[in-house]
Backbone and ligand atoms as CSV (ligand in chain L), in Angstrom:
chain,resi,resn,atom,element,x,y,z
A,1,UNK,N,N,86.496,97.442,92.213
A,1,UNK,CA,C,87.318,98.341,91.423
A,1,UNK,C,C,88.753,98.313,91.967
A,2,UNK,N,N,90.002,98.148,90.840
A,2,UNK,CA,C,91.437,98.271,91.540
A,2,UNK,C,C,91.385,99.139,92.491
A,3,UNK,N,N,92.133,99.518,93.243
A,3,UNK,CA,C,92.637,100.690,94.260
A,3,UNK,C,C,93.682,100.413,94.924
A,4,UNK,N,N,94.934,101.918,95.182
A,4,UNK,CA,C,95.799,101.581,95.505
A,4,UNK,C,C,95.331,101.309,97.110
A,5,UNK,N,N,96.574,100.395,97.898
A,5,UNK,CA,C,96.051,100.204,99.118
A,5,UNK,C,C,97.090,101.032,100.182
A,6,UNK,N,N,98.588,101.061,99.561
A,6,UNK,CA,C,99.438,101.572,99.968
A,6,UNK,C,C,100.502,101.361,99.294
A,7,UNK,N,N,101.902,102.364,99.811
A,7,UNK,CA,C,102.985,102.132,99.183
A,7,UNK,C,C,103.919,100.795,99.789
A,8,UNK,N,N,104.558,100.233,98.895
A,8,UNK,CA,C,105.004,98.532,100.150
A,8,UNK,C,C,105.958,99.423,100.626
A,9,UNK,N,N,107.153,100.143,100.878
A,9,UNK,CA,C,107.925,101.305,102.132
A,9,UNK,C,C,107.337,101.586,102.960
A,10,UNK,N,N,105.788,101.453,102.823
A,10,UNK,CA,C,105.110,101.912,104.379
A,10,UNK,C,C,105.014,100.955,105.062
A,11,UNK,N,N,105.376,99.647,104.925
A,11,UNK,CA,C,104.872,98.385,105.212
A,11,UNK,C,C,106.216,98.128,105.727
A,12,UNK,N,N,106.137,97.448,107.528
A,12,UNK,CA,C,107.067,97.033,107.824
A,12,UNK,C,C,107.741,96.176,107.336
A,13,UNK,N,N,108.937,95.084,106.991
A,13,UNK,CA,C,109.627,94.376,106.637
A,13,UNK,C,C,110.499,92.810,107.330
A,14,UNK,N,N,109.782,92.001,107.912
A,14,UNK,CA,C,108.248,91.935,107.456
A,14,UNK,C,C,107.445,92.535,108.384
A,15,UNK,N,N,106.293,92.736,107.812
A,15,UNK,CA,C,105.167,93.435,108.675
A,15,UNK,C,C,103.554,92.870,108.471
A,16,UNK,N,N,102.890,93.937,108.545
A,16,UNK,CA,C,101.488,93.831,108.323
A,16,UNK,C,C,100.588,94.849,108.470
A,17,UNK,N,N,99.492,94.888,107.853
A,17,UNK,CA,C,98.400,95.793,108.101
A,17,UNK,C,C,97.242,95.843,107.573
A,18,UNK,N,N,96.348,96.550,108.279
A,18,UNK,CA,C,94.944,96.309,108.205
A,18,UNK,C,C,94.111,96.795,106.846
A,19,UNK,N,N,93.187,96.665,106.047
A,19,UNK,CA,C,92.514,97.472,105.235
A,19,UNK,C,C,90.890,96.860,105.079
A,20,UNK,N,N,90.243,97.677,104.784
A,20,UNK,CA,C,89.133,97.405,104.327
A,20,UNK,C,C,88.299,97.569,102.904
A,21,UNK,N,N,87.509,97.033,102.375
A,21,UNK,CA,C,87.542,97.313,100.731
A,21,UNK,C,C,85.612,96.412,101.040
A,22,UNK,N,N,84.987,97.329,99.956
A,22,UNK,CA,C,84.253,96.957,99.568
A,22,UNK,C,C,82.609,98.132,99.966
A,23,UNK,N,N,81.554,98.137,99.661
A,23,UNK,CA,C,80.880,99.246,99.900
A,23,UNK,C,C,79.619,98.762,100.863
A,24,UNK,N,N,79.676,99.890,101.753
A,24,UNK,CA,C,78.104,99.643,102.601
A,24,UNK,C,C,78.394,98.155,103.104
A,25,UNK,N,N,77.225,97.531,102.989
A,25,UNK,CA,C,76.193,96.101,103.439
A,25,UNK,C,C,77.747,95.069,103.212
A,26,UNK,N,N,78.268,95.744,102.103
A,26,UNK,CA,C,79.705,94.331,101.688
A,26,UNK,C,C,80.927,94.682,101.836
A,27,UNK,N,N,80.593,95.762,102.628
A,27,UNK,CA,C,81.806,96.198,103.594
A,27,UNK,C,C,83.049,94.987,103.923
A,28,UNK,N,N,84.121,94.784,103.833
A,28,UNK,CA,C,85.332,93.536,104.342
A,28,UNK,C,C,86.297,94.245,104.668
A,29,UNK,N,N,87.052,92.990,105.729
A,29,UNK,CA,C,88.180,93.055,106.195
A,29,UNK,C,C,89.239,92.552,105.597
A,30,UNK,N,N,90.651,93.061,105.144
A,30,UNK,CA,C,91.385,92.371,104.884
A,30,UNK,C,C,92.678,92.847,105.654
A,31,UNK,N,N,93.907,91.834,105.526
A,31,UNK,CA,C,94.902,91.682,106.166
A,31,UNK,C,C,95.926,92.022,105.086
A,32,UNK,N,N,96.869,92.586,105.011
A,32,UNK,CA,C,98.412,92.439,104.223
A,32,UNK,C,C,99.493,91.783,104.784
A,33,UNK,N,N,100.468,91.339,104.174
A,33,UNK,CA,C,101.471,91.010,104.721
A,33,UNK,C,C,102.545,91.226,103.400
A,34,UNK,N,N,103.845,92.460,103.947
A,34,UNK,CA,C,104.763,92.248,103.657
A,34,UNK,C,C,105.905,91.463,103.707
A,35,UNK,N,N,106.932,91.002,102.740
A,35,UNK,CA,C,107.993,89.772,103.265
A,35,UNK,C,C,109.003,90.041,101.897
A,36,UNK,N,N,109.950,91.154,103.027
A,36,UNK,CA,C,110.921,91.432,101.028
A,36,UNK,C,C,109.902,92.194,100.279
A,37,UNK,N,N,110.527,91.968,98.933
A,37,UNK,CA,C,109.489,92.588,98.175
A,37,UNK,C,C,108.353,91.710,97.308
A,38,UNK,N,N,107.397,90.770,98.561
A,38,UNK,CA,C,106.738,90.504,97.657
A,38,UNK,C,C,105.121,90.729,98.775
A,39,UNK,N,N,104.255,90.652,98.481
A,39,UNK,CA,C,102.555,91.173,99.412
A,39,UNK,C,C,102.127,89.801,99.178
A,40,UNK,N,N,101.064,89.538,100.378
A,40,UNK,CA,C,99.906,88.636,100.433
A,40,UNK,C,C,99.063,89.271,101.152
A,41,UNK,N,N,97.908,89.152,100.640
A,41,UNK,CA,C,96.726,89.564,101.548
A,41,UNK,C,C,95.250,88.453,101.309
A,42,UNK,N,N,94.847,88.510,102.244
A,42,UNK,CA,C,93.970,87.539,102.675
A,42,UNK,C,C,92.444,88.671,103.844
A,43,UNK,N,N,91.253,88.130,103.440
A,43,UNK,CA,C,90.073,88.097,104.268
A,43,UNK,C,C,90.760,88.025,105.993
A,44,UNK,N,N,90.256,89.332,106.728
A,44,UNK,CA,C,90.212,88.888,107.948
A,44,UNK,C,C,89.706,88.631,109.227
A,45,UNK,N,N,89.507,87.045,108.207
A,45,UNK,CA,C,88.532,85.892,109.432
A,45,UNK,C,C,89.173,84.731,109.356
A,46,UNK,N,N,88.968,84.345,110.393
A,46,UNK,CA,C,90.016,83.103,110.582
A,46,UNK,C,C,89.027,82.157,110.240
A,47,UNK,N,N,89.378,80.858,109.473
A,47,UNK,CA,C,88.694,79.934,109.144
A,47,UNK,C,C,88.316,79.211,110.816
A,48,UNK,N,N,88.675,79.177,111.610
A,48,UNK,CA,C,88.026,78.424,112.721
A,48,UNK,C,C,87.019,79.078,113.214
A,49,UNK,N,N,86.628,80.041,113.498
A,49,UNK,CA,C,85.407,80.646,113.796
A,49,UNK,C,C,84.532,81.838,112.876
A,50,UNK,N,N,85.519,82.683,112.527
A,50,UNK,CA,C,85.445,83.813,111.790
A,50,UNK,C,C,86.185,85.194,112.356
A,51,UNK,N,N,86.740,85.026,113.258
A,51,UNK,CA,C,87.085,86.208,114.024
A,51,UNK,C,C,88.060,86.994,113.385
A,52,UNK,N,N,88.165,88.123,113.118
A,52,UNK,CA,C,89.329,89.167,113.376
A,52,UNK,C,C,90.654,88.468,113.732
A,53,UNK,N,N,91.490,87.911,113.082
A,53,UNK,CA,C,93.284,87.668,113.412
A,53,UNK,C,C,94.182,89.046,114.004
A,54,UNK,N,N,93.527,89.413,114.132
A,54,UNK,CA,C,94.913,90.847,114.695
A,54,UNK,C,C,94.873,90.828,116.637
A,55,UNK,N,N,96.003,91.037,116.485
A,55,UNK,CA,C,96.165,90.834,118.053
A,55,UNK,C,C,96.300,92.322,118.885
A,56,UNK,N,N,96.685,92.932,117.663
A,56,UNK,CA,C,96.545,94.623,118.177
A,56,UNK,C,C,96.339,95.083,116.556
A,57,UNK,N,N,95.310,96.202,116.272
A,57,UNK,CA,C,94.748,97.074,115.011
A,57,UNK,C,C,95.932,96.608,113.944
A,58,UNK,N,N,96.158,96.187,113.017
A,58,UNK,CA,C,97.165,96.068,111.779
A,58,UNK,C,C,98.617,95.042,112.053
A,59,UNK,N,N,97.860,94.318,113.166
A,59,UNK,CA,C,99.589,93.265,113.791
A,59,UNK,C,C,99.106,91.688,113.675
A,60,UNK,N,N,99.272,90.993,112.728
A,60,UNK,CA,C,98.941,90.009,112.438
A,60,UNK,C,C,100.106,88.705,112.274
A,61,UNK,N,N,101.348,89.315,112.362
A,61,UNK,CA,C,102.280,88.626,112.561
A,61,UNK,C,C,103.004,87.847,114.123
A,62,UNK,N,N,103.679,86.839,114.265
A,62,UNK,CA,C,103.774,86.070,115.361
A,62,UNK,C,C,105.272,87.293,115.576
A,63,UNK,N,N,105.673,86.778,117.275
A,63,UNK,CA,C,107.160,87.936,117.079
A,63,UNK,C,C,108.295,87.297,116.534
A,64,UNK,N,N,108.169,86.182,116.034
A,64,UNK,CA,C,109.343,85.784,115.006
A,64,UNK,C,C,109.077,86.374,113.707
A,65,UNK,N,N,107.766,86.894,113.562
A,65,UNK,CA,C,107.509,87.443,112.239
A,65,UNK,C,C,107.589,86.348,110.867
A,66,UNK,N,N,107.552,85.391,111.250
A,66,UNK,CA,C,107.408,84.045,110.618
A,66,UNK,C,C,106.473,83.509,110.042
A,67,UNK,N,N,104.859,84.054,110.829
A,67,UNK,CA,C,103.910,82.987,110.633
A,67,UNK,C,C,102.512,84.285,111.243
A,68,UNK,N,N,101.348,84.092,110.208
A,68,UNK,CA,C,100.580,84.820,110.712
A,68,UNK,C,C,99.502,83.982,111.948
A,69,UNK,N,N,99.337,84.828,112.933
A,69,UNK,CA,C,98.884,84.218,113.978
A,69,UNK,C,C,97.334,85.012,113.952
A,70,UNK,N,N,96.348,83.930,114.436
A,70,UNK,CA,C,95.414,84.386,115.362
A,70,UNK,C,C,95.196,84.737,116.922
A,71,UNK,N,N,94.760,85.947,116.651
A,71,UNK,CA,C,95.036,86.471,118.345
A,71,UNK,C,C,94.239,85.627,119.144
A,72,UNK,N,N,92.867,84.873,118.793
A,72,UNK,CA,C,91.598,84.368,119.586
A,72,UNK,C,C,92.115,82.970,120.042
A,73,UNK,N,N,92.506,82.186,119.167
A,73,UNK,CA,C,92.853,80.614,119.519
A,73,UNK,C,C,93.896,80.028,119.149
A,74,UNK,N,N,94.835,81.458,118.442
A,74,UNK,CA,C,96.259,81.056,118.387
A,74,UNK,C,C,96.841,80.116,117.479
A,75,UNK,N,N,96.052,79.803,116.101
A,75,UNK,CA,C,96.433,79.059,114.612
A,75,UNK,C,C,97.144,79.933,114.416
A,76,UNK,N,N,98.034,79.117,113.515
A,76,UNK,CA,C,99.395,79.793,112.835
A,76,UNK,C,C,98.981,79.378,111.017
A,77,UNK,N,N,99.217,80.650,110.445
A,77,UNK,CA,C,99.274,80.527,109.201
A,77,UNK,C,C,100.358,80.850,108.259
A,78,UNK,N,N,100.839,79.907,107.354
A,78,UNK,CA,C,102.011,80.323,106.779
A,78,UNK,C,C,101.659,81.819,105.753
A,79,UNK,N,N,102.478,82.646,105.669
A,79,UNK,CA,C,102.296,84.067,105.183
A,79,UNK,C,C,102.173,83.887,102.992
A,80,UNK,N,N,102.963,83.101,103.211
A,80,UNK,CA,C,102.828,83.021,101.243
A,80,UNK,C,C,101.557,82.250,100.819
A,81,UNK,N,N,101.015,81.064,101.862
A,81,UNK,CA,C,99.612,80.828,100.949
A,81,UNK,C,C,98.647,80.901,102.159
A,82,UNK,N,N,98.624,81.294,102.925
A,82,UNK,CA,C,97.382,81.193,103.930
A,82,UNK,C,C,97.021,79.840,105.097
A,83,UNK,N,N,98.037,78.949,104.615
A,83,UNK,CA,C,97.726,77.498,105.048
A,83,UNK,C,C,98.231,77.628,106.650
A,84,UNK,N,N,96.651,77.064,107.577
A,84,UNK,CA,C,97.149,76.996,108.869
A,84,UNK,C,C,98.160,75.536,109.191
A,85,UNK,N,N,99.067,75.918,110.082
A,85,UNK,CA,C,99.703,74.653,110.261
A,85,UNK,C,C,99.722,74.124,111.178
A,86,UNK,N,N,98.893,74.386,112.530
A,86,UNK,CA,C,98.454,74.463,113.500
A,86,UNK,C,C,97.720,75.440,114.578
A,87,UNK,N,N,97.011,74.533,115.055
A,87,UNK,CA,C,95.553,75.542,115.772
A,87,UNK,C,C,94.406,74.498,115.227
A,88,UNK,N,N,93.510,75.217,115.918
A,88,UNK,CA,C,91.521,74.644,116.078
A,88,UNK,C,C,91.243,74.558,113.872
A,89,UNK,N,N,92.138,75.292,113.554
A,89,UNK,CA,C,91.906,74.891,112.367
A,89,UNK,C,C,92.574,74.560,111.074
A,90,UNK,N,N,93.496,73.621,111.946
A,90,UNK,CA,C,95.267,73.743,110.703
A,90,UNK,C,C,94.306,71.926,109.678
A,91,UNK,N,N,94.709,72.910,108.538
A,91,UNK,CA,C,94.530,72.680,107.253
A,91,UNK,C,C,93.404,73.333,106.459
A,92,UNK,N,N,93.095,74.362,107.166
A,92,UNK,CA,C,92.165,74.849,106.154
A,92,UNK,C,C,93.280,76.132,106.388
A,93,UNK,N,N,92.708,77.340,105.429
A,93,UNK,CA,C,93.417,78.047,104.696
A,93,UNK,C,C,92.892,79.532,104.962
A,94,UNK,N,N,93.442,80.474,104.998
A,94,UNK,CA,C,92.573,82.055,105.161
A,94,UNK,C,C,92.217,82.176,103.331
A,95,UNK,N,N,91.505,83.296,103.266
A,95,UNK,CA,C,90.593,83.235,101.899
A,95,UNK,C,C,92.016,84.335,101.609
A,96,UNK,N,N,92.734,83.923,100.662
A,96,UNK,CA,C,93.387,85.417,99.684
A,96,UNK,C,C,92.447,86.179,98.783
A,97,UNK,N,N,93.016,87.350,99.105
A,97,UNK,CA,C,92.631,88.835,98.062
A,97,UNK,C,C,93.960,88.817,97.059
A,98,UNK,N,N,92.932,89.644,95.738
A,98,UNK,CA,C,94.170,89.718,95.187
A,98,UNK,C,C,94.710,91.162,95.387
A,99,UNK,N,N,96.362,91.156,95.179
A,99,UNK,CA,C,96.777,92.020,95.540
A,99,UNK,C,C,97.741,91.959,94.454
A,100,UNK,N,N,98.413,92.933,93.813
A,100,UNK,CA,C,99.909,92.898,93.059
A,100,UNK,C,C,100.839,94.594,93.289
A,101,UNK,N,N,101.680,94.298,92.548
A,101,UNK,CA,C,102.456,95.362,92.983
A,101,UNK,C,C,103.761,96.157,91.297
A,102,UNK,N,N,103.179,97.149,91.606
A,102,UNK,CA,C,103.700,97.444,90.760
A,102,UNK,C,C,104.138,99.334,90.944
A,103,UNK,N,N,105.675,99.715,90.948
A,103,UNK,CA,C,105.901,100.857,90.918
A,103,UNK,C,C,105.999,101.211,92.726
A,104,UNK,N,N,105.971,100.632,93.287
A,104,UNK,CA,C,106.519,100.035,94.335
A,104,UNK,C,C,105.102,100.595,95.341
A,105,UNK,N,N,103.228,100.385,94.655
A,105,UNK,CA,C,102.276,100.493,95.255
A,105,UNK,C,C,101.823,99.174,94.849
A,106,UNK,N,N,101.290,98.731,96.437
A,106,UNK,CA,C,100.659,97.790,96.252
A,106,UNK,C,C,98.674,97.823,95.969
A,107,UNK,N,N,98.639,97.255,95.122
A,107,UNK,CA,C,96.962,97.564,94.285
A,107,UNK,C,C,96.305,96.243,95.241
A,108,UNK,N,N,95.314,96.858,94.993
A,108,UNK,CA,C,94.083,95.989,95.585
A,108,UNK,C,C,93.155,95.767,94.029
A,109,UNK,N,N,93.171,94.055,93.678
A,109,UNK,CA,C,92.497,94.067,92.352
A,109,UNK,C,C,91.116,93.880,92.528
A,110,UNK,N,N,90.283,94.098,91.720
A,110,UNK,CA,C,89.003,93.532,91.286
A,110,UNK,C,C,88.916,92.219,92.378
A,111,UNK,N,N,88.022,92.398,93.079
A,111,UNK,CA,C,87.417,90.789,94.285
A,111,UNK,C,C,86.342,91.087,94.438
L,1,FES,S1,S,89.259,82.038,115.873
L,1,FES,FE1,FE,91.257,81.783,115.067
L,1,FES,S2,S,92.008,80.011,116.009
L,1,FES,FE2,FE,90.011,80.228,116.818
C-alpha cells in the first residue's frame, strides 16, 4: 500500500535514512537517499552478502556524500541507480524501491 515515508526537508542534503515497509513475516529494510530535489531508495542488503549497508542507524552515505557505501566490505554504490562500482561486488546493483515525490513528501509506492 502507498505510504508517506517522510517529508524530503527532513532529509539531509545530501543525506540518508533508514525505513522499513512491509508486514510481519515480510517485514523489509529499506534505505533513502536524498540529492537536491530528487529520492532513491533501494532494499537494505548489499548484493555481496546481504548485510545491512549503514555504518551508523540511517547513514549510508560515504563522507564525500558522493557514493553509497557499505559499512561491512566497503562497495561503493552510485546513489541515482544502485550500481556498485567497486567492492566484493561492483557490478551488480542494490534492488530499488519505488519511491516518488510529490508536494514535497516523499511516498513509498506499491512493492
Ligand atoms: S556485505 Fe557489502 S561489501 Fe560485503
Amino acid at each position: 500500500m502507498k505510504r508517506a515515508l517522510c517529508r524530503l526537508d527532513e532529509l539531509e542534503d545530501p543525506g540518508s535514512a533508514a525505513f522499513t515497509f512491509g508486514e510481519e513475516d515480510l517485514r523489509r529494510a529499506g534505505l533513502i537517499v536524498r540529492r537536491g530535489g530528487s529520492v532513491f531508495a533501494y532494499l537494505n542488503n548489499c548484493p555481496h552478502n546481504g548485510s545491512p549497508l549503514d555504518w551508523q542507524a540511517g547513514r549510508f552515505l560515504d563522507l564525500d556524500r558522493r557514493f553509497i557505501l557499505c559499512a561491512t566490505h566497503g562497495a561503493s554504490f552510485r546513489i541515482e541507480d544502485g550500481f556498485c562500482l567497486g567492492g566484493p561486488c561492483a557490478g551488480k546493483s542494490l534492488t530499488p524501491v519505488p519511491v516518488t515525490l510529490a508536494d514535497g513528501t516523499v511516498w513509498l509506492e506499491d512493492f
